[in-house]
Structures are given as C-alpha cells and as structure tokens.
N, C-alpha and C positions, 0 to 999 in steps of 0.2 A: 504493500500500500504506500503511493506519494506520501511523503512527509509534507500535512499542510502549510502553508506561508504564512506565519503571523502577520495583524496590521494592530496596529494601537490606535487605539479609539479615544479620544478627547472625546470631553462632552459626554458621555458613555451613558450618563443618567439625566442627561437631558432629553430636549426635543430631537437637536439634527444626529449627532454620535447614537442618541437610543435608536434611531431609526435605522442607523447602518448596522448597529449589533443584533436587530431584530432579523433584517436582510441575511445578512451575509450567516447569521445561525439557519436562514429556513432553506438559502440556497441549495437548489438541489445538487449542486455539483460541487460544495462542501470543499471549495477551493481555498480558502483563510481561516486561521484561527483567530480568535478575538484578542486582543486586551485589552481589557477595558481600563479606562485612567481614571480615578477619583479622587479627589481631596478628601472627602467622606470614608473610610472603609466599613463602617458602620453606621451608618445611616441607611434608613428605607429603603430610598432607590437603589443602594450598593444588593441588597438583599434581593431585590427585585431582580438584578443583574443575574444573580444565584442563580433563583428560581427558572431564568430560564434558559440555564445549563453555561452560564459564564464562568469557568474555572480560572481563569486569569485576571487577577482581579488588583491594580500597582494604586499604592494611594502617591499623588502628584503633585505639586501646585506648580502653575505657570508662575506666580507672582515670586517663586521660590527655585530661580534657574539652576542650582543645584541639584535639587529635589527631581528634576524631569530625566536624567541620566537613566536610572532604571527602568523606565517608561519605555526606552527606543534599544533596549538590550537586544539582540538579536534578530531583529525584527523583519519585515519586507518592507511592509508600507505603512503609511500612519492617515488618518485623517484628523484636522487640525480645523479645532473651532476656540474663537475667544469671549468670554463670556458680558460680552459689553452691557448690557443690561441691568446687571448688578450693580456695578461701581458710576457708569455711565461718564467714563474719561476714556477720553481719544487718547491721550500721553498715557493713560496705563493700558488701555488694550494695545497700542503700539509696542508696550516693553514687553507684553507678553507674547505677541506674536515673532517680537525679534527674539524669546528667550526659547519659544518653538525650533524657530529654524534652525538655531543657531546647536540646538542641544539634537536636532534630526538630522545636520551635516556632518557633526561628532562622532554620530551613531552609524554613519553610510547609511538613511535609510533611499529606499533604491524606485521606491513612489509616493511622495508626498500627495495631499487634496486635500487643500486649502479652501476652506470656507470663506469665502470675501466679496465682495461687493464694487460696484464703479465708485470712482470719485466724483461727485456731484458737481464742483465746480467747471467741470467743464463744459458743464451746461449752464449753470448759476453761479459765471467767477464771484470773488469774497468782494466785490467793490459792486456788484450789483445789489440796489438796493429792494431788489421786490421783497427778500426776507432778511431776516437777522444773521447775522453772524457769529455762528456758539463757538466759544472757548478758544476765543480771541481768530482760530486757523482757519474755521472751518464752515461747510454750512448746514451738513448734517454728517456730524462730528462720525456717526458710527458706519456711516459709508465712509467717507471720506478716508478717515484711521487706517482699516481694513485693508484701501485702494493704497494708502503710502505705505502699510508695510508687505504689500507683494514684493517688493522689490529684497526684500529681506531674505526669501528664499532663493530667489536670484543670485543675488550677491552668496550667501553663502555654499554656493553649490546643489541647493536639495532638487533632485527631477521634482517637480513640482505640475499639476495640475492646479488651476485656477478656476476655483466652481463658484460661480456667483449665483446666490438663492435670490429669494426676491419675497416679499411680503407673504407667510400663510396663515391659512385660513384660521388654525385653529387661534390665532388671534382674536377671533370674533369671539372665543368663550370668558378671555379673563384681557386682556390690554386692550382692546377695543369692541366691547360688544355694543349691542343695540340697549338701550336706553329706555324705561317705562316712564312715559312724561305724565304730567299732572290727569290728561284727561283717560291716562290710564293704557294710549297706544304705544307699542313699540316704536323705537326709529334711531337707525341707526345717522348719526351726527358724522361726518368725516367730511373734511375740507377736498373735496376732488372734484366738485361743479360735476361738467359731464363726460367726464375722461374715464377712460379705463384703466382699472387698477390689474397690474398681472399677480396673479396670487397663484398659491402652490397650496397643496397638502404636505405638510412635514416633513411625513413619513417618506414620497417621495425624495428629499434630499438625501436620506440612507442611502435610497435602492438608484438613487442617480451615481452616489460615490465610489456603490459596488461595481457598476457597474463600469465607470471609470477604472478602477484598478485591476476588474477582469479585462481591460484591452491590452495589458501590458504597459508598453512605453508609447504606444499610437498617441496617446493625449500626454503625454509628457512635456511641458512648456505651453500648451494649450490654455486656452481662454474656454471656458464652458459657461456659459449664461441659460437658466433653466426657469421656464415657468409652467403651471398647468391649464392656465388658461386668463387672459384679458379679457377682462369684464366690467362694465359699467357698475357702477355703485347701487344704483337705482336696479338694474337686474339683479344685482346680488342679493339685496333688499328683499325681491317680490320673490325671489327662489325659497330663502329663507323662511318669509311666511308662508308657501305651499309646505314647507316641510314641515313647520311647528303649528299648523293648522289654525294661525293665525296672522291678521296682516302685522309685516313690517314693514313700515317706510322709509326713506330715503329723505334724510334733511342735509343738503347739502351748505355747511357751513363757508365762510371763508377764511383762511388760512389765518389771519390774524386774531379770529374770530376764538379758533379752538386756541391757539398759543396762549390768548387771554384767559381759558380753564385757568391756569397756575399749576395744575399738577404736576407733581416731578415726570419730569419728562416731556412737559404741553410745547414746550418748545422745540425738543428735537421730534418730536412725533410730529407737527405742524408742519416744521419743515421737510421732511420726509415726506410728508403726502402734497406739500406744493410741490416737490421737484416729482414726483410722479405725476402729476398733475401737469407743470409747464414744460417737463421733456417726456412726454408719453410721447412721443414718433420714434425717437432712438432707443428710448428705455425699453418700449416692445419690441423692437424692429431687432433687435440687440436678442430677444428671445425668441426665438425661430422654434414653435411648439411643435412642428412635423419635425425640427431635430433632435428637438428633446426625448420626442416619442421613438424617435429612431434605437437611440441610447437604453429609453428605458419603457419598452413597451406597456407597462403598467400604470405609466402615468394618467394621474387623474384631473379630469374637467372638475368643475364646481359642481355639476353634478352629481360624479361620481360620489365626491368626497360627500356630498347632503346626504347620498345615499347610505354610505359608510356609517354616519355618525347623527345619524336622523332624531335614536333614541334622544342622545346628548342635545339634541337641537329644540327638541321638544321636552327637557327640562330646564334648558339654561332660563336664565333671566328673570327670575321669578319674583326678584323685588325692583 
C-alpha cells in the first residue's frame, strides 16, 4: 500500500481548514493524511477533529513562529489560512502569514494553498475618497493584508498556490444575517444597491484546496479565484424566504449608512461590501464559475447550498 502524503491543515477547527479535513478524510482515493494544526489541543472543536478519525493532531500558534516548526515536520503540502477576524489587524495577520511561509520554506514543504484574497486598492486607490481608509494603509485592511503578504511565499521559496475565497454564505447565520424589524419582517440590510454579490459555501473552499493539491505542481504559482455563484442581494433575499417559509426582504442600505452601525467591524465590513459593490465587473469577471466547477465538480449555487442547510434556514433568526 502507497504511503499517504501528509498536508497540514491550518484553521483545522475552523470554517475553510475544517472543510479540507472533512474532504480530503471522505476522499475516495484516500490520497493525504491530515494534520490538523490547533492552538487549542483540548478544546471542543480539537475533539471534534477526533471524532472524525483525525489522528494527527500538532497544537501551533502563528503569533508564536517558533511554535509552527513541528507543524511542517515531514510533511507534502500545507494549506494556510490566517485568522483575521479575531484580532482584526492587517500588521498582525501580515506577521502571521510571513511567520507561515517563512516556517513552510524551513520545512521544504513541496505545495503550499494559501488562503488570500485581491488587494482592493487597485480598484479603490487609499486617496480615493468614496470610502474611509482603515489602519492608516488600507481600505479593506483584510483583503488588502492577505494580497501584501503573497509575496511572502514568493520571496521565501514555498511552490505556492494562490486561492482567493470570496464572501460565504454561511455568513448569513451569525456576521450578517437578516434582521426582524419592528413591524416584525425579516430583511436582510447590506450596502450592495443592485450588484451582485459572489458568494460560496465554505465547505467548498476544502474541496477546492483538495482538489488543488491533487493536481500536483499544474497550479503551482497559480492565481485560483473561486466563487459558487453571483447573485443579487435582493434574489438572495427572496430564495431565502422560499426556504424558511417566510418573506425576507432586501433593504438595500448605503455604505456609509451601515459603517454608521458602530459595530466592531461596521467599518471594514462596509467597506468590503462597497468594493464589491463599485468593482463587481472585475471582482466576478476574476471568478470564472464554469472554472471553478471544472476544478471542483461539486460546487454549489445558492441553491444548492439552501438546499443543504434548509433545516438551519428555517431556525435561524428567531429574535
């Protein structure tokens, strides 16, 4: 029997890493072994990992570039995600993605897939004033970040894939769902006028990374841009309500409108959905879903994914 190819899994108990270690465990051609990376070794999700047959199991911290050396022991490939969300700095997901590469060139690992995203100002330079400029550099700092430190795997040597996600769906359950207003309807708020948002199911970004690192070295230095499907807000809206047997609507705010929330985050999430909003011709044009689907024939519409997660559709939102 082949001896399998390990890959290390950042994120492993998140949404994009869980989604590759669900993959590449159900693969039927059982081509990779897992390891999963955690800071946690006991915590829930680690357990969770357990359960569904993850024997490799390295606790890591990127903020701790020492600490990632056992991570890349042996390894083939890694896929690489940084957890911007939490801290929400562009200069620390920077340091951690350079503390990635830097500790995967160490290691030879021999396929990297980098989690990353465009830099926005090439659409919205920092001296255009349609929106704000976060954290002095930037204009949606967690794209942005991402797009400077590709070059970081460059520079160090690592074959490297470049998988740019893009907005999912399962967003719509906890960071931006739909809203019960006073007179008691659902409606989903988000600044995008009548533009189409490209949104994915999660889970596809696993089975897109697998399927990346089953081509070998073909995507090696490659640009992979992925979405499941561009959709209007307002269609998203009325799908939404066929599934949870009630209307939602579609209030289209304006970008300065939502930044005014205050909520941590109202501001880069604002400007993240105006730059999908004022560069949706490249942003989509950039994600070519016949080639996505090529890659990864499982890929899901909005559809699909309603259909997946209907139950959950029809509980969410309750106050």
């Amino acid at each position: 029997m082949t001896e399998k190819k390990i890959i290390t899994v950042f994120g492993a108990t998140g949404s994009q890493g869980g989604g590759l270690v669900r993959a590449a465990l159900s693969d039927p051609d059982e081509e990779f072994a897992v390891r999963a990376v955690t800071r946690r070794p006991d915590g829930d999700a680690t357990q969770e990992l357990k359960r569904l047959g993850v024997t490799d199991i390295v606790q890591a911290d990127m903020d701790d570039p020492p600490s990632l050396a056992p991570a890349f022991e042996h390894v083939y490939g890694a896929f690489l995600v940084t957890p911007f969300w939490e801290h929400m700095s562009a200069a620390r997901e920077k340091a951690q993605a350079l503390a990635l590469a830097r500790a995967a060139s160490h290691a030879g690992v021999q396929h990297a897939v980098w989690s990353t995203l465009e830099d926005t100002r090439a659409c919205i330079p920092l001296d255009d004033d349609r929106m704000p400029t976060l954290q002095e550099h930037y204009k949606v700092p967690h794209f942005d970040a991402k797009a400077e430190a590709d070059r970081y795997f460059t520079d160090e040597g690592v074959p490297t894939t470049f998988l740019r996600t893009t907005f999912y769906w399962e967003n719509l359950f906890d960071f931006f769902p739909p809203q019960r207003g006073e007179d008691g309807t659902l409606r989903l708020n988000l600044p995008m006028g009548d533009h189409r948002l490209s949104g994915m199911a999660v889970a596809d970004i696993g089975r897109t990374a697998l399927a990346i690192l089953k081509r070998g070295t073909d995507l090696i230095a490659a640009t992979v841009s992925i979405a499941g499907e561009h959709l209007k807000v307002a269609d998203m809206a009325s799908a939404l309500g066929e599934a949870r047997g009630e209307p939602v609507l579609y209030r289209p705010l304006t970008p300065d409108a939502y930044r005014a929330q205050g909520h941590p985050g109202a501001d880069e999430a604002g400007n993240m959905f105006q730059f999908f909003a004022d560069c949706e011709e490249p942003y989509t044009r950039a994600r070519d879903l016949t080639a996505a689907r090529d890659l990864n024939p499982a890929l899901q519409d909005f559809a699909a994914w309603l259909a997946e997660h209907r139950d959950e559709v029809r509980e969410a939102w309750r106050t």
